[in-house]
MARVOMAR-626818 format. One line per field, with one value per residue: x, y, z of N, C-alpha, C in turn; residue in one letter. Coordinates in steps of 0.2 Angstrom, whole numbers, plus 5000, padded with zeros to 4 digits. Example, Ala and Ser with C-alpha at 12.3 -4.5 7.8 and 13.67 -1.06 7.14 Angstrom:
REM MARVOMAR-626818
npx 5066,5064 $
npy 4972,4989 $
npz 5039,5035 $
capx 5062,5068 $
capy 4978,4995 $
capz 5039,5036 $
cpx 5066,5064 $
cpy 4984,5000 $
cpz 5039,5039 $
aa A,S $
REM end
This chain:
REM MARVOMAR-626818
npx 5021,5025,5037,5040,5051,5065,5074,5083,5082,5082,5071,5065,5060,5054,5038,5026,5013,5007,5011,5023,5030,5040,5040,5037,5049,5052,5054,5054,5042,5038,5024,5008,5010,5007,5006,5015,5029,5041,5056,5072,5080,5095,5102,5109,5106,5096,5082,5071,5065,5052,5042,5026,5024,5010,5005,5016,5021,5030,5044,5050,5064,5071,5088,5093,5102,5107,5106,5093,5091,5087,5093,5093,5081,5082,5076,5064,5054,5040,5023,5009,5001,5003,4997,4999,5012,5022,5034,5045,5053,5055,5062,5069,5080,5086,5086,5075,5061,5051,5033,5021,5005,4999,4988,4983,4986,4982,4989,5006,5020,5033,5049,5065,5077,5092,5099,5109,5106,5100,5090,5080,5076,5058,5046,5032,5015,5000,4982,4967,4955,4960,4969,4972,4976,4989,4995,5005,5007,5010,5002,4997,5006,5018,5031,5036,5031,5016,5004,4992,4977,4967,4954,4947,4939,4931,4927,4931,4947,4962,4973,4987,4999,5017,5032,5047,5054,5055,5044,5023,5010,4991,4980,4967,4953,4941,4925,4921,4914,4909,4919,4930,4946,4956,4967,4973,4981,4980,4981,4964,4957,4964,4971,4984,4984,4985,4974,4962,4957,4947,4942,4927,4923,4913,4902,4901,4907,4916,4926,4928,4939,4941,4954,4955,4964,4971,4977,4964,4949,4935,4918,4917,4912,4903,4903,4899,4904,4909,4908,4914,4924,4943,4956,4966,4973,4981,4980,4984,4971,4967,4975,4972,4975,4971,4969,4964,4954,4956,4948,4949,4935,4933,4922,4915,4921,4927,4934,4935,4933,4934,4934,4942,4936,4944,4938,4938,4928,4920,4918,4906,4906,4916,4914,4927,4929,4939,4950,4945,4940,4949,4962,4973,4978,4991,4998,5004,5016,5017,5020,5027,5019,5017,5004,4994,4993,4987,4986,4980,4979,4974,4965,4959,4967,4978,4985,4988,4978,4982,4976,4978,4979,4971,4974,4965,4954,4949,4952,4957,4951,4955,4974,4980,4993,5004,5006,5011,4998,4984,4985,4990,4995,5002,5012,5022,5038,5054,5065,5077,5085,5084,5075,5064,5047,5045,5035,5031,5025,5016,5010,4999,4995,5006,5016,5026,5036,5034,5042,5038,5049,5050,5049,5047 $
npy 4885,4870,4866,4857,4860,4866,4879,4884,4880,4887,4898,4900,4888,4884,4877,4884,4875,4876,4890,4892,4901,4909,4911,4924,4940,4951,4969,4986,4998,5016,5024,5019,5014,5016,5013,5006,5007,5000,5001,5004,5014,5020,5015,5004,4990,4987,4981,4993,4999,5009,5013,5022,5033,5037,5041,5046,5058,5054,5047,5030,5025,5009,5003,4992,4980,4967,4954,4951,4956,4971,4988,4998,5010,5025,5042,5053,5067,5071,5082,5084,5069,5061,5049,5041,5034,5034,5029,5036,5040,5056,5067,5062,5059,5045,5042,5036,5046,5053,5052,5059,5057,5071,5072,5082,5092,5097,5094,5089,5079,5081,5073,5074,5061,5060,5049,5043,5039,5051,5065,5077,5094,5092,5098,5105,5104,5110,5102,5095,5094,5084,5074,5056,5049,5044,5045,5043,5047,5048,5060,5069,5064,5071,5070,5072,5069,5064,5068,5065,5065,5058,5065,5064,5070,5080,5076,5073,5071,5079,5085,5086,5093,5089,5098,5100,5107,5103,5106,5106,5108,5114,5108,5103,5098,5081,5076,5064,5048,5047,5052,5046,5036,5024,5025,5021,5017,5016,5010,5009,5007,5004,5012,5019,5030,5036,5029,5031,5023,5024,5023,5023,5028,5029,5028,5015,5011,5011,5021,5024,5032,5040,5042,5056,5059,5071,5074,5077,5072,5058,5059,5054,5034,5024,5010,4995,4989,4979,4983,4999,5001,5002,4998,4996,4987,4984,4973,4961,4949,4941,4933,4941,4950,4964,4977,4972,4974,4974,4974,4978,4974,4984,4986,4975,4963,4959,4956,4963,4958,4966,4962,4969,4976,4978,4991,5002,5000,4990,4973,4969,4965,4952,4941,4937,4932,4937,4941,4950,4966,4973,4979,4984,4980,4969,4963,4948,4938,4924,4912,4908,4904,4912,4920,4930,4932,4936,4946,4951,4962,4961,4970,4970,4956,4944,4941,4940,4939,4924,4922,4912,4914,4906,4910,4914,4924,4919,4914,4905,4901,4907,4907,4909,4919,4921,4935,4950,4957,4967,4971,4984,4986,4981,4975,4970,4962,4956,4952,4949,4945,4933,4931,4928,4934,4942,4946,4961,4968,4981,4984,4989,4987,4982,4989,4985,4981,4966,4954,4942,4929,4922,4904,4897 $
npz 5058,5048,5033,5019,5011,5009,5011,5006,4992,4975,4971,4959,4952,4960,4968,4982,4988,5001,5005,5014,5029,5040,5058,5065,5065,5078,5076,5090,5086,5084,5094,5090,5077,5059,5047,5033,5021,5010,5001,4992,5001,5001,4990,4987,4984,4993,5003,5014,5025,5030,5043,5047,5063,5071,5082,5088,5078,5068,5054,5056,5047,5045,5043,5030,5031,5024,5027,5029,5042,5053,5054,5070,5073,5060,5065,5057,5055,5057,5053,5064,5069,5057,5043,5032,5022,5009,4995,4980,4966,4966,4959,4949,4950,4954,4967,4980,4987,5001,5005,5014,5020,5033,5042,5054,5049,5036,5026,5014,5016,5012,5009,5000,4995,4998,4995,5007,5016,5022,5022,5014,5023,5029,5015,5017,5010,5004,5006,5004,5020,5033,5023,5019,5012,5000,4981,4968,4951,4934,4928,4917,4907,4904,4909,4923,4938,4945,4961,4972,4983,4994,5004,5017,5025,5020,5006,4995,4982,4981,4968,4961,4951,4946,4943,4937,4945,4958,4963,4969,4963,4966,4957,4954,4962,4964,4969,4978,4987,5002,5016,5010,5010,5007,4992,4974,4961,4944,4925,4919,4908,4899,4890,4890,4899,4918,4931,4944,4960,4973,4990,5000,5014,5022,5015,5010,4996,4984,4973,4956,4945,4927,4917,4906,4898,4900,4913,4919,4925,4921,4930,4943,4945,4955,4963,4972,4990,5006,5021,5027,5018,5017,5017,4999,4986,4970,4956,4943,4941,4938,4925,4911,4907,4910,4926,4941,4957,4975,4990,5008,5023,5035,5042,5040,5041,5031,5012,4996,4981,4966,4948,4933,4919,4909,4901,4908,4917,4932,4936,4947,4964,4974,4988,5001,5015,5031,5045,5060,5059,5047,5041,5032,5017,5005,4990,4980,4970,4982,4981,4970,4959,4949,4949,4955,4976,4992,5005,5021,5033,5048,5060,5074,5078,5082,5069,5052,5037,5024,5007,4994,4977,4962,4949,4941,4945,4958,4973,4988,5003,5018,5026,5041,5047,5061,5072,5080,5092,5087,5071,5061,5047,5030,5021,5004,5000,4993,5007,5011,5000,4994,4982,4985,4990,5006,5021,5028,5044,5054,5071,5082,5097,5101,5097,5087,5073,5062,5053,5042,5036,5018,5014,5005 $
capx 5019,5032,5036,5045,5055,5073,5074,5090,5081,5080,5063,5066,5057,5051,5032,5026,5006,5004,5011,5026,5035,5044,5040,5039,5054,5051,5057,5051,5039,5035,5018,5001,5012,4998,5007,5022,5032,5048,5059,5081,5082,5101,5104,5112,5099,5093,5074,5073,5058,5047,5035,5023,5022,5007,5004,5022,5022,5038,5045,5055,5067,5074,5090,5092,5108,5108,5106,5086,5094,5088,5097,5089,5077,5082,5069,5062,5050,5034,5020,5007,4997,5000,4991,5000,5018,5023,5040,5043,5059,5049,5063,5073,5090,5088,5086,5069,5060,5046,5027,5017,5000,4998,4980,4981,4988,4980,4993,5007,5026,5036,5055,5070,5080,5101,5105,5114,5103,5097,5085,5078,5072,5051,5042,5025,5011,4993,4979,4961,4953,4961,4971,4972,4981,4993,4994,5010,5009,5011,4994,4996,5011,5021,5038,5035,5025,5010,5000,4984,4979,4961,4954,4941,4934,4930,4922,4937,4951,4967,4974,4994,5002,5022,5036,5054,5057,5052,5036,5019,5004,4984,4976,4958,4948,4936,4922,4921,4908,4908,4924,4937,4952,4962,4969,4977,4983,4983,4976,4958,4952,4969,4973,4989,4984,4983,4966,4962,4952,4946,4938,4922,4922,4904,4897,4903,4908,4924,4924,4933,4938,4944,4958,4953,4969,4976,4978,4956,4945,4928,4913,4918,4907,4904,4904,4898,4909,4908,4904,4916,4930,4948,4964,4967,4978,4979,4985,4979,4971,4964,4978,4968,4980,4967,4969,4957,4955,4955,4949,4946,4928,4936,4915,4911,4925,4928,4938,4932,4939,4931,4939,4943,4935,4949,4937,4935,4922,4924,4913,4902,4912,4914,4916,4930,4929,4945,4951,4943,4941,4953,4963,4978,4981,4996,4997,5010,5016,5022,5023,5030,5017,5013,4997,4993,4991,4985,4989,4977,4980,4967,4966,4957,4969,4984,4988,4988,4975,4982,4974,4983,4978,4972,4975,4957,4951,4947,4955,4956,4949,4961,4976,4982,5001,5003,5009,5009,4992,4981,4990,4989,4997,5006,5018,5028,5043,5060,5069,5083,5088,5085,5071,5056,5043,5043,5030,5031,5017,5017,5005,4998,4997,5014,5021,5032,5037,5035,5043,5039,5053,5045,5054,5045 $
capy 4881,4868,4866,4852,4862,4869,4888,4885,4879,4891,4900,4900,4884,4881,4880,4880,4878,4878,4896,4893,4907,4908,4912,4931,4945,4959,4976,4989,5004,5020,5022,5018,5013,5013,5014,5005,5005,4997,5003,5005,5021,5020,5014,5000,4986,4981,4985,4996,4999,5015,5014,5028,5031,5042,5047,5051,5061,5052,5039,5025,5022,5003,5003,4983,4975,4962,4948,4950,4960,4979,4995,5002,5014,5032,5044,5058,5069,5075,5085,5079,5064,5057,5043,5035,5034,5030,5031,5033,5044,5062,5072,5059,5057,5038,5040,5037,5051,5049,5057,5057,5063,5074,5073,5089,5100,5096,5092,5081,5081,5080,5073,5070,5058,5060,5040,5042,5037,5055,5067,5084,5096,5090,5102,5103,5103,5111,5100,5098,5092,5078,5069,5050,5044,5050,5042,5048,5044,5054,5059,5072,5064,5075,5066,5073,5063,5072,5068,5064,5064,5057,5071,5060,5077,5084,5070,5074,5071,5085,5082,5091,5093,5089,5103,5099,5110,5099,5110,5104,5113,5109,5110,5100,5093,5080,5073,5054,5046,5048,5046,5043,5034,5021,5026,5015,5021,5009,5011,5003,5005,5003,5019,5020,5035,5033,5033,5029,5023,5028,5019,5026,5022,5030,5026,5009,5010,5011,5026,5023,5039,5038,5049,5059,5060,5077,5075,5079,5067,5057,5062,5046,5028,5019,5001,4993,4985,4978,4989,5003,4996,5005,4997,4995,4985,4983,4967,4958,4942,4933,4932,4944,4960,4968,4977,4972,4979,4969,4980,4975,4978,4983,4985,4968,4958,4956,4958,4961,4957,4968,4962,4975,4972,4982,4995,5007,4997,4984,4969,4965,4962,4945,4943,4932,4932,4938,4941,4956,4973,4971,4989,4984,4973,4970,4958,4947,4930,4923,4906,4909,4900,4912,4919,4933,4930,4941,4948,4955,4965,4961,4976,4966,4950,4943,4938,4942,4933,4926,4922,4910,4915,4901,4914,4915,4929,4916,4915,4899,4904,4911,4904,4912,4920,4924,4940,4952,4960,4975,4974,4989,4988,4976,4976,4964,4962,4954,4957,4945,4946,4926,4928,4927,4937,4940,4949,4964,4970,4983,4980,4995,4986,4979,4994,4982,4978,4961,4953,4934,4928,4916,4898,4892 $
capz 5051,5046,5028,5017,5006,5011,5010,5001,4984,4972,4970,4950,4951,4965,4971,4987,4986,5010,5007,5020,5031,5047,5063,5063,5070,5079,5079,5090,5083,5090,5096,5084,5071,5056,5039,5029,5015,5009,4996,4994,5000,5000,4982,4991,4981,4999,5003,5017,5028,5031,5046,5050,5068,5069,5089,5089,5074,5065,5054,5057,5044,5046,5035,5028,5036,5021,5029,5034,5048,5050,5060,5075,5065,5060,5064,5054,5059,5051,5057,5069,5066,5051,5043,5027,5020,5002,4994,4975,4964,4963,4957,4944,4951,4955,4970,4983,4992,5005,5005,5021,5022,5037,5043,5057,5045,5030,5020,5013,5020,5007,5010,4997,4997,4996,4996,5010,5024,5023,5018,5016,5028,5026,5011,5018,5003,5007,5003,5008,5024,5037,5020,5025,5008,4995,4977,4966,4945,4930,4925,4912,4905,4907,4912,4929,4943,4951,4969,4973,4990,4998,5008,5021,5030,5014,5003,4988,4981,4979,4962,4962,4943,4946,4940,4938,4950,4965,4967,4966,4961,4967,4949,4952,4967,4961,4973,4980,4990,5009,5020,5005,5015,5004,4984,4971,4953,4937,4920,4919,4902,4892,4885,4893,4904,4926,4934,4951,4963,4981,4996,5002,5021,5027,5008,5008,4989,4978,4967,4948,4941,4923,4916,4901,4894,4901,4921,4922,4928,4922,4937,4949,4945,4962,4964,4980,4995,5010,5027,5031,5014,5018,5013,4994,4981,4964,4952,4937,4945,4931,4919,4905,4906,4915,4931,4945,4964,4981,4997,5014,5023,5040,5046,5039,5041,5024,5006,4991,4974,4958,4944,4927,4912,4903,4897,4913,4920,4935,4939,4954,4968,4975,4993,5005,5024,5034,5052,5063,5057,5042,5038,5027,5011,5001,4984,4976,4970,4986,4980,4964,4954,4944,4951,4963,4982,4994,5014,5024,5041,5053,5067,5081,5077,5081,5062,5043,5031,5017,5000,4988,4971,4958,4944,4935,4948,4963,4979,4994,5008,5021,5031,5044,5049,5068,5073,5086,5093,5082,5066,5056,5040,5027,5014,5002,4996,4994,5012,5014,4994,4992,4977,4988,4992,5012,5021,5034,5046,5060,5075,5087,5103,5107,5095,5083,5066,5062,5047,5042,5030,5015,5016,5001 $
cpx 5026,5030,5042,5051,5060,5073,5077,5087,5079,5073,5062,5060,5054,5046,5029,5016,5002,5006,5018,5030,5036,5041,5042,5044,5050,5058,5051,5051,5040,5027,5012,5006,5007,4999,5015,5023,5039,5051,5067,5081,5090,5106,5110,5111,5098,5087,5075,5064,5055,5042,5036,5022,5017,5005,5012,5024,5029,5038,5050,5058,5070,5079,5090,5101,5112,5109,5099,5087,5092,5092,5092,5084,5080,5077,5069,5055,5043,5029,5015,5001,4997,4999,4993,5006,5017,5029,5040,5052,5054,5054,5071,5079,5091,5087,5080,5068,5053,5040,5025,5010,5000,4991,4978,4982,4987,4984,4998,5013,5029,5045,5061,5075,5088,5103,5109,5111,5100,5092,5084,5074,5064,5049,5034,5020,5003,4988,4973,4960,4954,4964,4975,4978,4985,4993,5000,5009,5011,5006,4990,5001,5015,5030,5038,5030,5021,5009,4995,4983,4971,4960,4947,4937,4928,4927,4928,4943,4956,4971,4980,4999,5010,5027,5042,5058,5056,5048,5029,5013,4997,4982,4968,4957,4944,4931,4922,4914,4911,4913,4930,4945,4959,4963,4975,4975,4983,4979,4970,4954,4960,4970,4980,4990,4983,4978,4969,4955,4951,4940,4935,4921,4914,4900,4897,4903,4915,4922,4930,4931,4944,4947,4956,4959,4976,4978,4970,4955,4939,4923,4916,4909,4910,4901,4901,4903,4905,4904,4911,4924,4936,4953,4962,4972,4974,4982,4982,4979,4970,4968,4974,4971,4974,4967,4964,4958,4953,4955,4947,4942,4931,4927,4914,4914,4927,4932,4933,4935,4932,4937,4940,4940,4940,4945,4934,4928,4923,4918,4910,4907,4911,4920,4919,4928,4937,4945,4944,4944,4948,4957,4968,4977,4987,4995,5003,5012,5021,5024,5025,5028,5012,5007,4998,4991,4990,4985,4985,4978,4974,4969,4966,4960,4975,4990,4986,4985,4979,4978,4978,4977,4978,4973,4968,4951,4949,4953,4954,4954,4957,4966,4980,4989,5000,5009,5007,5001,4990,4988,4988,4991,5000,5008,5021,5031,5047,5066,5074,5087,5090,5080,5063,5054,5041,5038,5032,5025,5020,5010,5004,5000,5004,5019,5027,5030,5038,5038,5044,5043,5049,5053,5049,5051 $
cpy 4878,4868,4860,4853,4868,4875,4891,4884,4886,4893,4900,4895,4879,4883,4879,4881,4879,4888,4897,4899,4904,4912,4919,4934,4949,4964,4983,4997,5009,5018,5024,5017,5010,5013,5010,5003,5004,5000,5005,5013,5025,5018,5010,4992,4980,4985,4987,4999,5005,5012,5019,5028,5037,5044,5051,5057,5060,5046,5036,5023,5015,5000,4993,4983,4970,4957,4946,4953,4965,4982,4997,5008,5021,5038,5050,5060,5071,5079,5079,5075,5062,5050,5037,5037,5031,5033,5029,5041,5052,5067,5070,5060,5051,5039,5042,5043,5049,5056,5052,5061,5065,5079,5080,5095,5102,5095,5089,5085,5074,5079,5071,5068,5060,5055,5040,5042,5046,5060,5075,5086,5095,5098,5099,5106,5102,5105,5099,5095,5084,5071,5062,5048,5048,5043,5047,5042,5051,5056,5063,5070,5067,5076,5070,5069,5069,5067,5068,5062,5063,5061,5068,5064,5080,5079,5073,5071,5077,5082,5088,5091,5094,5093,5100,5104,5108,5104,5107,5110,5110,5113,5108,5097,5089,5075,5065,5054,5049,5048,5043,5042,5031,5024,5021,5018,5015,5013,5005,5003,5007,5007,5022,5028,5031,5036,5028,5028,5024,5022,5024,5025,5022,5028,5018,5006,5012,5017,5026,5030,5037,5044,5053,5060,5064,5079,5076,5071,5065,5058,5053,5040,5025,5013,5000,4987,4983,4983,4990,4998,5003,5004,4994,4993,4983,4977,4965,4950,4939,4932,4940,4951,4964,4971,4978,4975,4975,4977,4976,4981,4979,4985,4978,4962,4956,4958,4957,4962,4959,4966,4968,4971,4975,4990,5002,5005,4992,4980,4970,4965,4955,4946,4937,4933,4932,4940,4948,4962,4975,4979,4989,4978,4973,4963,4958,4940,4927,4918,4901,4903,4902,4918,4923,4931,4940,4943,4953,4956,4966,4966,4971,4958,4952,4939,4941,4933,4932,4922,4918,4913,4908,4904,4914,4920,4926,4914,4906,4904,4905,4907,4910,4913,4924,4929,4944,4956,4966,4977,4980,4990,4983,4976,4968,4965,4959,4956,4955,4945,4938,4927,4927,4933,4935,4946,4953,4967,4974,4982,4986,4992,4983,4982,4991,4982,4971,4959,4944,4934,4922,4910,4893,4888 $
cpz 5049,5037,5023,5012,5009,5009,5005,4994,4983,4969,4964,4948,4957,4969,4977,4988,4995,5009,5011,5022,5038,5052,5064,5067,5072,5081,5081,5086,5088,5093,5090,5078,5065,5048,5037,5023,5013,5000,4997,4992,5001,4994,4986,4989,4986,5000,5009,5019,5031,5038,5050,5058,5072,5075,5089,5082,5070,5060,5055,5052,5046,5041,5034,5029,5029,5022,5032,5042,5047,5055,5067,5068,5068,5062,5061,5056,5055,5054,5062,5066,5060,5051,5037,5023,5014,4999,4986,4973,4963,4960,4951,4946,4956,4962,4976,4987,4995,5005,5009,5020,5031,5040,5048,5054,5041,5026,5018,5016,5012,5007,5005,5000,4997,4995,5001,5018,5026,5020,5020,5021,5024,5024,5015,5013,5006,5003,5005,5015,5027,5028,5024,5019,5002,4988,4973,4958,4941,4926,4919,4906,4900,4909,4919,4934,4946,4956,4968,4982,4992,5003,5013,5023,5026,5008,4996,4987,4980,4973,4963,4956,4951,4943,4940,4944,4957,4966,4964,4966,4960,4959,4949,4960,4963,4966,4973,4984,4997,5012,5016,5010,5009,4994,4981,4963,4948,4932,4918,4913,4897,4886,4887,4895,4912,4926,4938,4953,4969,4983,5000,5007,5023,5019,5006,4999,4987,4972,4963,4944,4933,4921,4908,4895,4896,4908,4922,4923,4924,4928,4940,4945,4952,4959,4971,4983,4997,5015,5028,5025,5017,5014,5005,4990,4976,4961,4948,4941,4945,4925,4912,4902,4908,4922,4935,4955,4967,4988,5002,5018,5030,5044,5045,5040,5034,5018,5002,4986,4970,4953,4938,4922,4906,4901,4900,4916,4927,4935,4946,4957,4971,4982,5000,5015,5025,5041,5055,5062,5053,5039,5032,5021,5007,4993,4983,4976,4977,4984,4973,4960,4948,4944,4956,4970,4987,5003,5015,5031,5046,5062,5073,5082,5079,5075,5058,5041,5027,5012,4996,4981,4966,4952,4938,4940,4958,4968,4984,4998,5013,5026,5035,5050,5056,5067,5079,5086,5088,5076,5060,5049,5038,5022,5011,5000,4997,5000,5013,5007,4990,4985,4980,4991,5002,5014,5028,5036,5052,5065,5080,5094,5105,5102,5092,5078,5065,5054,5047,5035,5027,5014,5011,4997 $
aa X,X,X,X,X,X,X,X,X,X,X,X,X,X,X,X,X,X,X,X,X,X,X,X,X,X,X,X,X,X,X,X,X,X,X,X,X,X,X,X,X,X,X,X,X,X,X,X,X,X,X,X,X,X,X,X,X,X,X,X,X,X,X,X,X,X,X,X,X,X,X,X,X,X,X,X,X,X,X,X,X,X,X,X,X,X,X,X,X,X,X,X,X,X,X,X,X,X,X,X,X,X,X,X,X,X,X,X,X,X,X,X,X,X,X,X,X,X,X,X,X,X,X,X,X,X,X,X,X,X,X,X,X,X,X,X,X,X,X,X,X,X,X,X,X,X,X,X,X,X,X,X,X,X,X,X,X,X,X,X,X,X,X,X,X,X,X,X,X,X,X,X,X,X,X,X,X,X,X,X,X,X,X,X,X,X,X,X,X,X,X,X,X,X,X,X,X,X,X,X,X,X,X,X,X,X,X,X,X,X,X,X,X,X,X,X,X,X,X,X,X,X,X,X,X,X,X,X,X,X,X,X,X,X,X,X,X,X,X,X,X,X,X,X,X,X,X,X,X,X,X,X,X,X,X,X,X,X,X,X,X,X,X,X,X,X,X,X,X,X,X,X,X,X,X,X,X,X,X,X,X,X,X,X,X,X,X,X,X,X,X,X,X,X,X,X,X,X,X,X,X,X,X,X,X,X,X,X,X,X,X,X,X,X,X,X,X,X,X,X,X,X,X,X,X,X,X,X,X,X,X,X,X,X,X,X,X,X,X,X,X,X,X,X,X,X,X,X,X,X,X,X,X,X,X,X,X,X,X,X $
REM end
């Protein structure tokens, strides 16, 4: 894809409305690599890349080079089979640590950080049945983060209060629909508490639990998807200060956007077409105009959908970034340190990490 705008301009003011990006890197993954997350895990303020490598039971740290360069990846170990990485400070000393679900052993894999390219021997953290996702806020507010963890075997959620003592504690299960796989945290009815939402895979619905105030839960309200919804993100994507929900239908081929009405409720969903059997999404203004856009990972494809955002909740239909075969996952963020949102994705069959840098 060419583009007529020089790399070099500063993104401050500069919009690009084709979307452009570069012709993707690879780095090689383990094997099934099916999950990733970016974050400076060396307080270095370079972004720094997480992927999961779920037949080999490991992750691939990729430190950042700063140059859009990364290291050979570190690896760390986790139990067998896991299924979803997320990185976030869990014990207030600035510095990131890494939560894995660990779908054989039911439970999470819990690693802190040092900042210095290393980490704790993995805390493993009981939870119910084949957890696929993990979810980290502060939900009793508390000044501690708790855990939440999608239980797919088991139709629930594991709800975990946070201690200052890096220990967590299971406090609540609260039932889902069918097959519960993807989770995503915001406040949706504007009371400055977190609630969540969960992806129903065999129910084909979205379950919104609202927070009560004190870490408890309202009884789930479903929504209707697609066929077989999974991956989830969240953003405001109509301007309104309200947080609205985008999942992809990895049975239908599809995305759907529910938007928020603010007051613990969501709309209708409204429904795009995207590549083959769709499992990841990521959100973020890539073309710094303001306006959310959106990246979808298409399993049975050799690309990433994306989505420009016209910022009134509505979307262009899809163009699409070449990448390697069976992409599994997708992230965004700043990875060369120029101001621009670029995009990474890993891909099962030729076992790589790809990263298109944005050249808007």
């Amino acid at each position: 894809m060419s583009s007529s705008t020089s790399s070099s301009l500063n993104s401050s003011n500069i919009t690009c409305p084709s979307l452009p990006f570069s012709s993707y890197i690879s780095y090689s993954t383990g094997t099934a690599p099916w999950s990733i997350s970016i974050a400076d895990l060396d307080n270095d303020n370079k972004k720094d890349i997480i992927v999961l490598n779920s037949n080999d039971g490991n992750l691939g740290i990729y430190f950042n080079q700063g140059n859009g360069t990364f290291q050979i990846p570190i690896l760390v170990q986790t139990s067998i089979n896991p299924a979803f990485i997320t990185c976030t400070d869990l014990n207030n000393d600035n510095i990131s640590d890494l939560v894995v679900t660990q779908t054989s052993s039911n439970s999470l894999g819990l690693f802190l950080g040092f900042g210095n390219k290393n980490f704790s021997s993995r805390m493993n953290i009981p939870v119910g049945l084949y957890p696929y996702w993990v979810g980290i806020a502060d939900f009793n507010k508390d000044k501690n983060l708790d855990l939440i963890a999608t239980n797919c075997y088991e139709n629930t959620v594991s709800i975990l209060f946070g201690y200052s003592n890096e220990s967590f504690i299971s406090v609540n299960t609260a039932a889902t629909g069918s097959g519960p796989t993807g989770l995503a945290i915001a406040d949706f009815n504007s009371d400055n508490y977190s609630d969540f939402v969960v992806t129903d895979y065999n129910s084909n619905t979205v379950s919104l639990f609202i927070n009560y105030g004190n870490g408890s839960f309202q009884q789930r309200v479903s929504y209707s998807t697609g066929t077989s919804p999974w991956g989830i993100a969240i953003a405001d994507f109509n301007h309104d200060d309200s947080m609205d929900i985008v999942i992809v239908n990895y049975g239908s081929n599809t995305m759907s956007l529910l938007l928020g009405n603010g007051n613990g409720t969501l709309r209708s969903q409204k429904s795009y077409s995207t590549g083959q059997y769709p499992m990841s999404v990521a959100v973020g203004d890539l073309n710094n105009d303001t306006h959310i856009d959106i990246v979808v990972a298409n399993y049975y494809n050799n690309y990433l959908s994306v989505f420009r955002g016209y910022g009134d909740g509505n979307f262009t239909t899809a163009m699409s970034l070449t990448t390697d075969w069976y992409v599994t996952s997708v992230a965004i963020a700043d990875l060369n340190g120029d101001g621009r949102l670029d995009i990474a994705a890993t891909t099962q069959y030729s076992k790589t990490l790809n990263i298109l840098f944005n050249i808007c």
